[in-house]
VOZA-431920 format. One record per residue (C-alpha): residue number from 0; x, y, z. Coordinates in steps of 0.2 Angstrom, whole numbers, plus 5000, padded with zeros to 4 digits. Layout:
BEGIN
{NUM {X Y Z}} ...
This chain:
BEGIN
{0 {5057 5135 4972}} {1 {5052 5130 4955}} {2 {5034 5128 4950}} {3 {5024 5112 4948}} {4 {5020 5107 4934}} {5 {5003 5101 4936}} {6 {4988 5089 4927}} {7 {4971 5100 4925}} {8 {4966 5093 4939}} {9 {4979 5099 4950}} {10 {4989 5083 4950}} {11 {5009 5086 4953}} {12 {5016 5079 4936}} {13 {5026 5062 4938}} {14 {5032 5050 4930}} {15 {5024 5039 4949}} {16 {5006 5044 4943}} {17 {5006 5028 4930}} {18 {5005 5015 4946}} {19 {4989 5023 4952}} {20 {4974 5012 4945}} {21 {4960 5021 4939}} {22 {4951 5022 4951}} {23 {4968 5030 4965}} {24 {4972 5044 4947}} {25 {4952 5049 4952}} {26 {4955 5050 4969}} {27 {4972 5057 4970}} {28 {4969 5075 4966}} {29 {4965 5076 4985}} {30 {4983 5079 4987}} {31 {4983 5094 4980}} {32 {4963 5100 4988}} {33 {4973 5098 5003}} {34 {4988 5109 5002}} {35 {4975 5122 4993}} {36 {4963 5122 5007}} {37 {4979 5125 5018}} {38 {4980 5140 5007}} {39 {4965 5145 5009}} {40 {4966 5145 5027}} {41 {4980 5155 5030}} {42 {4974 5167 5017}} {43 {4957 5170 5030}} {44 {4970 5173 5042}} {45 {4973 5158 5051}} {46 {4992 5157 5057}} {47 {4989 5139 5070}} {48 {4999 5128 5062}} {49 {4991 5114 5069}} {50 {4975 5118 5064}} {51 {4982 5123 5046}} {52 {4989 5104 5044}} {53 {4976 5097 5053}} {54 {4960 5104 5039}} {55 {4973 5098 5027}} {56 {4973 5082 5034}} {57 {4954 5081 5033}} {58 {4952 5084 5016}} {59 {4962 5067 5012}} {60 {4952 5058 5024}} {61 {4936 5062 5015}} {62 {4943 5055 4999}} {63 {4948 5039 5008}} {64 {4961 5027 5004}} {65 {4975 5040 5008}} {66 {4987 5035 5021}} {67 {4998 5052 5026}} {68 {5016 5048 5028}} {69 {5019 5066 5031}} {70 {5011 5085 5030}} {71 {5025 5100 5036}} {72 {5025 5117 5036}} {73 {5042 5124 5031}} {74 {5054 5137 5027}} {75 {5055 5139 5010}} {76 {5075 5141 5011}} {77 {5080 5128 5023}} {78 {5066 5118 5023}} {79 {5067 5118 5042}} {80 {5050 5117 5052}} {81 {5043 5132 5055}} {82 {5037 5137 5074}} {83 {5026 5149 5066}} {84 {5015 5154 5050}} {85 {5023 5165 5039}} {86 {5018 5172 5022}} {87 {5032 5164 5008}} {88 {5032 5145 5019}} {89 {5029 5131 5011}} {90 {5018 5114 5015}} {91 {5025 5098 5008}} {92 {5014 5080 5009}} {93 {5017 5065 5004}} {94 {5004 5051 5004}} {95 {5002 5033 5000}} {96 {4986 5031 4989}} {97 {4988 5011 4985}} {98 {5005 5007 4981}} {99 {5011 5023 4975}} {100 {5019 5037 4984}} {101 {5014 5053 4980}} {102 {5024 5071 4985}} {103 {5018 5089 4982}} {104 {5019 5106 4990}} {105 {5013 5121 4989}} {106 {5021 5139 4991}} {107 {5010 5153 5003}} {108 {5012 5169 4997}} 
């Protein structure tokens, strides 16, 4: 996996973020809030994976106007779903924040 290349505020780089409005560029570094609190998470030692995706999941809810097409927890390699936490997966999102798609993932090391 290569690194995301990331706005200050944690937004993944694309070339998608000019259709947000200004108000949606505001909003959307709730993208990336989620996958860190993930993070977090499983670094206090949470390994339910439902419970990891599911705080994830909150954090866009709060910011509103998010509508989750997906959140997974995978294996880095394969990208296969993982039955299990493990240190090294990886959770990939992506959301609909108006008319733009955003993706993002984060690596758990």
């Amino acid at each position: 996996l290569l690194p995301t290349v990331r706005e200050a505020d944690g937004l993944a780089m694309s070339s998608r973020n000019s259709y947000l409005t200004a108000e949606e560029r505001r909003r959307a570094p709730a993208v990336f809030q989620a996958l860190t609190e993930a993070e977090r998470l499983f670094k206090s030692g949470v390994r339910e994976l439902e419970k990891i995706k599911s705080e994830a999941r909150a954090v866009l809810q709060k910011a509103e106007g998010f509508e989750l097409d997906y959140i997974e927890i995978v294996d880095p390699q394969s990208l296969a779903p993982l039955a299990s936490a493990t240190s090294g997966m990886v959770i990939v999102i992506a959301v609909r924040l108006g008319r733009t798609r955003l993706i993002d993932n984060i690596q758990i090391l």
